[in-house]
C-alpha positions as CSV (number, residue, x, y, z in Angstrom):
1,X,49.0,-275.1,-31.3
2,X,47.9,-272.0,-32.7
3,X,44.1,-270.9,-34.3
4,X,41.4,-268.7,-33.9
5,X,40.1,-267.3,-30.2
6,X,36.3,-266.5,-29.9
7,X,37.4,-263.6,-32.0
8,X,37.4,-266.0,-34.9
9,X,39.1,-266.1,-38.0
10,X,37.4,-266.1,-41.1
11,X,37.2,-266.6,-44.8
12,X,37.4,-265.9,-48.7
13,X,36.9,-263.4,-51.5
14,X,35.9,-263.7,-54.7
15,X,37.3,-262.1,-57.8
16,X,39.9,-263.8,-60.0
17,X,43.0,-262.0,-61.0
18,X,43.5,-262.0,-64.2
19,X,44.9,-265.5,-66.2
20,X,47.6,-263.5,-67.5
21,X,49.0,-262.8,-64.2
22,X,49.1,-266.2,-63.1
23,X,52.3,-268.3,-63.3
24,X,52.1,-272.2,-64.0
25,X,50.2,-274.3,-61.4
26,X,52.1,-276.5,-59.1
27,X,51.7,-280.1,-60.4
28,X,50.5,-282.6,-57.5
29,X,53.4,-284.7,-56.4
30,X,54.2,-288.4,-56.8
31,X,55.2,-289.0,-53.5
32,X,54.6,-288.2,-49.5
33,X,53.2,-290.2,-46.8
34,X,51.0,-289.3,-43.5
35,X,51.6,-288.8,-40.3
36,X,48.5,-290.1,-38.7
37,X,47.6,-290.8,-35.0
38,X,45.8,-293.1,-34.8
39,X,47.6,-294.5,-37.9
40,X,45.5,-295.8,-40.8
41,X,45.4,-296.7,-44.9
42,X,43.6,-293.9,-46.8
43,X,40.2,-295.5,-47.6
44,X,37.8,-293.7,-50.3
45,X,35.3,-293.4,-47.7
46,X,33.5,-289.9,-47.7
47,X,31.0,-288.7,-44.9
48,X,27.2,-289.7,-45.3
49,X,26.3,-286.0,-45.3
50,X,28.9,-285.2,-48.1
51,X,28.0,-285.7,-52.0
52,X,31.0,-286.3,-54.3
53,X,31.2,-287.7,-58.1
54,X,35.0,-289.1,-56.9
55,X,35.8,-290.2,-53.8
56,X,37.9,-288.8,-51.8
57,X,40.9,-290.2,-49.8
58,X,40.8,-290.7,-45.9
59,X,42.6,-292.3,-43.8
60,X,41.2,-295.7,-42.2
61,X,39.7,-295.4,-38.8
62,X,42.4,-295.8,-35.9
63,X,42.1,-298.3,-33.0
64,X,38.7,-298.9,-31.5
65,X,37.3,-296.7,-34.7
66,X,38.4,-293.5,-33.4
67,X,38.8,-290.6,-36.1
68,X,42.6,-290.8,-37.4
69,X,44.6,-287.5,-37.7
70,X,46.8,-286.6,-40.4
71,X,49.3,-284.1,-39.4
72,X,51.7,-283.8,-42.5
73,X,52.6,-286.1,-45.1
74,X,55.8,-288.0,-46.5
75,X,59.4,-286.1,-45.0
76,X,60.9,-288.0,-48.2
77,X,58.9,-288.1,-50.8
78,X,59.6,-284.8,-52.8
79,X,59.5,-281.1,-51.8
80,X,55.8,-280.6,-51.2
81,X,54.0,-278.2,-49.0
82,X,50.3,-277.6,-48.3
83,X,48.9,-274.0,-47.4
84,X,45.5,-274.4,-45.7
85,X,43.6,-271.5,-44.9
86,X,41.1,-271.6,-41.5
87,X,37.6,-269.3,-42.1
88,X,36.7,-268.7,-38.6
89,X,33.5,-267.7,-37.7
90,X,31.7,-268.9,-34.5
91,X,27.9,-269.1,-34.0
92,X,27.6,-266.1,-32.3
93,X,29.0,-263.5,-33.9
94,X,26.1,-262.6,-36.5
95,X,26.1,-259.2,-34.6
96,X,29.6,-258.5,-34.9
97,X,29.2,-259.4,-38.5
98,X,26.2,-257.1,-39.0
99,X,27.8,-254.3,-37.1
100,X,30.9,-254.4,-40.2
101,X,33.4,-256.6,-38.8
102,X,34.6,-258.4,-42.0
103,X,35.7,-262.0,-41.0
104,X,35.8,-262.3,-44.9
105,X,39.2,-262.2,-46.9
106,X,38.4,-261.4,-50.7
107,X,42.1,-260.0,-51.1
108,X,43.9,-262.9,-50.2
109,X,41.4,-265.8,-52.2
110,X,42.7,-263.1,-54.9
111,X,46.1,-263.1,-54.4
112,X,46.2,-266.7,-54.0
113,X,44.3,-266.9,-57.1
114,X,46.8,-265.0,-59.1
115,X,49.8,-267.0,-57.7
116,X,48.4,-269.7,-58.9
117,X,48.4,-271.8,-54.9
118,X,46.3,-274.7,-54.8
119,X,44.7,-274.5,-51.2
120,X,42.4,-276.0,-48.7
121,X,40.1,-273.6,-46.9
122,X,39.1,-275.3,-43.9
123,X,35.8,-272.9,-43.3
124,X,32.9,-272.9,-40.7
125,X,29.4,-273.7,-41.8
126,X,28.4,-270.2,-39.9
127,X,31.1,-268.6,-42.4
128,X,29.6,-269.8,-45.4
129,X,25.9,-268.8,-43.7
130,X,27.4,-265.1,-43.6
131,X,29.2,-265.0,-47.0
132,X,27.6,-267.6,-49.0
133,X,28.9,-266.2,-52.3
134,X,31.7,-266.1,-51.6
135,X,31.5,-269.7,-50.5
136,X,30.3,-270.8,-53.5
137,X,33.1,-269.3,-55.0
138,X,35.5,-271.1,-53.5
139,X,33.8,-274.2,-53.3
140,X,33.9,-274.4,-57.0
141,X,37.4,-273.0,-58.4
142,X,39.3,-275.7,-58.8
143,X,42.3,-274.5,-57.5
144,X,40.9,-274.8,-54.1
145,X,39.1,-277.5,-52.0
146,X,36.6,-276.6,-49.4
147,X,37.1,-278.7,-45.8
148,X,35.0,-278.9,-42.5
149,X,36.1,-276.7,-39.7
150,X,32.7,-277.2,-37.6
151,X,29.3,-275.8,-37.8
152,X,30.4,-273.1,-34.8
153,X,33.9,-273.2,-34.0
154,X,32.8,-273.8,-30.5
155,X,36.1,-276.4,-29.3
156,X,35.5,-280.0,-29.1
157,X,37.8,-279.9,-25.3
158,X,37.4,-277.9,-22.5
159,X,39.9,-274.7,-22.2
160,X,40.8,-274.6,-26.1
161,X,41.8,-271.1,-26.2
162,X,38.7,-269.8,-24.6
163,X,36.3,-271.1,-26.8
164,X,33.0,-272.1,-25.8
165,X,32.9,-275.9,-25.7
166,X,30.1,-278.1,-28.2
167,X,28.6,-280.9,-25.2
168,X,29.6,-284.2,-26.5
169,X,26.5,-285.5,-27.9
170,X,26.6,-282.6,-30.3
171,X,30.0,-282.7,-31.6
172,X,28.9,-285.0,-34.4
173,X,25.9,-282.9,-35.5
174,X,28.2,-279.9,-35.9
175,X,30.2,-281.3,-38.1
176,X,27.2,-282.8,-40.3
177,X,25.6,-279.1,-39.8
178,X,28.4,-277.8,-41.7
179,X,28.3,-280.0,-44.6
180,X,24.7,-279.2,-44.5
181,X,25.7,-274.9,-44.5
182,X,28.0,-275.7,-47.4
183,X,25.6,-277.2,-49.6
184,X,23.1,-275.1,-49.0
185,X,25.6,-272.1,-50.3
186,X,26.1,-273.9,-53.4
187,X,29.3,-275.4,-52.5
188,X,29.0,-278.7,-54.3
189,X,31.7,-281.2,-53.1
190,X,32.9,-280.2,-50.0
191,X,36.1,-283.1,-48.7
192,X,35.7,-285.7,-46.0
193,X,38.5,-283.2,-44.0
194,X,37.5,-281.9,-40.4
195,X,40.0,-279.8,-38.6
196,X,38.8,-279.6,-35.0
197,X,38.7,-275.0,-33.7
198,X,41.5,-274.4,-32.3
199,X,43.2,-277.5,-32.9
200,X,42.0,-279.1,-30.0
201,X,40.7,-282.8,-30.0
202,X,41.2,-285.7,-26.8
203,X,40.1,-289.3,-27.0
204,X,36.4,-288.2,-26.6
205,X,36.2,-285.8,-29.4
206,X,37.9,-289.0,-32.1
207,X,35.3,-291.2,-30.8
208,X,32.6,-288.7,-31.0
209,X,32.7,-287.2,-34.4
210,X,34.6,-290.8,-35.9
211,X,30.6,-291.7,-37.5
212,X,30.5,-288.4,-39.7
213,X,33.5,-290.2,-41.7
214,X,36.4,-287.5,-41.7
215,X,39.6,-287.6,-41.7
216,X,40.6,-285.1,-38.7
217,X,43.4,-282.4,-40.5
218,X,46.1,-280.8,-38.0
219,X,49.4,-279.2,-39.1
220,X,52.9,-279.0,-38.3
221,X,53.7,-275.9,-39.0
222,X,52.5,-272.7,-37.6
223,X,52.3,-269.3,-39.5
224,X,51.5,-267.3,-36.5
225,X,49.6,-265.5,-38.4
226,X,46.5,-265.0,-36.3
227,X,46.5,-261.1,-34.6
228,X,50.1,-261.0,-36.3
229,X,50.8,-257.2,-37.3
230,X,54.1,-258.2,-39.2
231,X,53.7,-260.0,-42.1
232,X,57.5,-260.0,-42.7
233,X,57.5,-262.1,-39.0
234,X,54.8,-264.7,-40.2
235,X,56.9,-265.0,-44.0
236,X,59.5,-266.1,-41.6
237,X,58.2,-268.5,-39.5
238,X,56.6,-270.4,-41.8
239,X,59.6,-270.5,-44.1
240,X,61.9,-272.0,-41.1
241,X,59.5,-274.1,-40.4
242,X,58.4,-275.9,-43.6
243,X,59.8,-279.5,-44.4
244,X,58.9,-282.0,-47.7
245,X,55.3,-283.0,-46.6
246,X,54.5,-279.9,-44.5
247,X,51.0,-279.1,-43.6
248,X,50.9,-275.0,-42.8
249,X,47.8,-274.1,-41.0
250,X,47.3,-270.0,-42.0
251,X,43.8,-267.6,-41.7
252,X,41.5,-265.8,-44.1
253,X,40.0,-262.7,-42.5
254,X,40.3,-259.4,-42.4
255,X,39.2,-258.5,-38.8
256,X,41.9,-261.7,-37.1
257,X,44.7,-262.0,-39.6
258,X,45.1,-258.9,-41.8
259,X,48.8,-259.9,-42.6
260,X,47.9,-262.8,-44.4
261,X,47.9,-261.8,-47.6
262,X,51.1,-260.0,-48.0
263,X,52.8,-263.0,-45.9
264,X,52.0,-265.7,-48.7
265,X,52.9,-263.4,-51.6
266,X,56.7,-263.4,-50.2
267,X,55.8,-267.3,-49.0
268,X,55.2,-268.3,-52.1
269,X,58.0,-267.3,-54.3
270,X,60.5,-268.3,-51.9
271,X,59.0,-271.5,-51.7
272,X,59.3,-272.7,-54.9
273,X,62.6,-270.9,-55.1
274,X,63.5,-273.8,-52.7
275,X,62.0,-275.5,-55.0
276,X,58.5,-276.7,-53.6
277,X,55.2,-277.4,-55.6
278,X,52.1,-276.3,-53.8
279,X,49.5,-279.1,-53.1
280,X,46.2,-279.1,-51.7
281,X,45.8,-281.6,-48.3
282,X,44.3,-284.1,-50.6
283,X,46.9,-284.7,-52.8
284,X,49.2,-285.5,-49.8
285,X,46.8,-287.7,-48.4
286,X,46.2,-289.8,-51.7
287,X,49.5,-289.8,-52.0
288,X,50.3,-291.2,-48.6
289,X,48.2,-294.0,-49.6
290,X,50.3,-294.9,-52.7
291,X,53.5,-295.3,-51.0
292,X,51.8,-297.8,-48.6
């Protein structure tokens, strides 16, 4: 399991390429199905503190109401893969920030932009504190979706890669203070999606953060992209390791993950060379609930 360490990785630019640029957009798919532990139907249930003119799929609570966890979606259903994009920034790293550390991304938002990649950002309420333009920029291009990644990327489990640890009766309220640092930004429909820092979740953390109404988001492939220096060495790890229904968990900063960028843009057009269409987490997740 791979994500940020306190160093945290961040988030997303800004400026569109231009439309002439821009090849066709992937299509969503009409097939795929979760893994989810605990297992569940996707419901249309969306968190109290999130406001949406559509619902959104989830997936049903697991036993004893815990939180479920979708990890990828259907191995059979069509060539499908979904690039999601963590924008680490932990609470306490305003200085670090102020002092010109860029946990910001603007080149890579761009390039996904003019590949045309429909993505989910899974970004930190502190993040979109710091660059709340950019924020809002994401939040509403429809190409992208905007998912929970915590208030403070402070880890829901003890020894998560270093990470200072949220006390249990505050693991729900970061996760609603998020929502709450989104809206404020202008991001207008941020999804039902929490992915835990660093990956890490136990029983405790599912029952804890099960009444804010998420569906909890891991992966199953790594990029390796956090701290990498090669970006020919992340291309390649996430092209061995991408199956139908893949979830890749990748980074958006500058400061963490400066290979990102030129990473997806040989990613990408391999990719659908293999001929895969590019889905946001969504998609596979309403998609799972079809095939049910």
């Amino acid at each position: 399991m791979v994500c940020a360490l306190g160093a945290a990785l961040a988030a997303c630019g800004q400026a569109p390429a231009p439309p002439a640029a821009r090849p066709a957009p992937d299509r969503p798919s009409p097939s795929g199905s979760p893994t989810a532990l605990p297992s569940g139907a996707p419901t249309a249930t969306a968190p109290p503190s999130r406001t949406s003119p559509s619902p959104a799929p989830t997936l049903a609570p697991g036993p004893a109401g815990l939180t479920p966890v979708f990890e990828h979606g259907s191995r059979t259903g069509g060539k499908t893969v979904a690039l999601t994009f963590d924008a680490d920034m932990t609470a306490d790293q305003g200085p670090r920030a102020a002092g010109g550390e860029r946990f910001d991304h603007p080149q890579l938002i761009a390039a996904l932009r003019e590949l045309k990649v429909p993505s989910t950002v899974f970004m930190t309420g502190r993040w979109a504190e710091e660059y709340p333009d950019q924020a809002r920029s994401v939040g509403r291009d429809p190409l992208f979706e905007v998912a929970n990644h915590s208030y403070s990327h402070y880890a829901f489990t003890d020894d998560c890669y270093g990470l200072p640890t949220v006390p249990k009766e505050r693991m729900r309220a970061d996760v609603e203070r998020a929502y709450a640092a989104f809206r404020a930004a202008g991001v207008p429909n941020a999804m039902p999606y929490f992915r835990f820092p660093g990956g890490c979740h136990d029983r405790r953390a599912l029952r804890e953060v099960s009444g804010a109404g998420v569906t909890a988001v891991q992966w199953d492939v790594v990029s390796g992209d956090a701290f990498a220096t090669d970006a020919d060495a992340v291309a390649r790890q996430v092209l061995d390791g991408v199956r139908p229904g893949s979830v890749v968990v990748m980074h958006c900063t500058r400061s963490a993950a400066p290979t990102t960028e030129r990473a997806v843009r040989a990613i990408v057009p391999e990719l659908r060379r293999r001929g895969y269409r590019f889905v946001k987490v969504s998609e596979l997740i309403r998609v799972a609930g079809e095939r049910r």
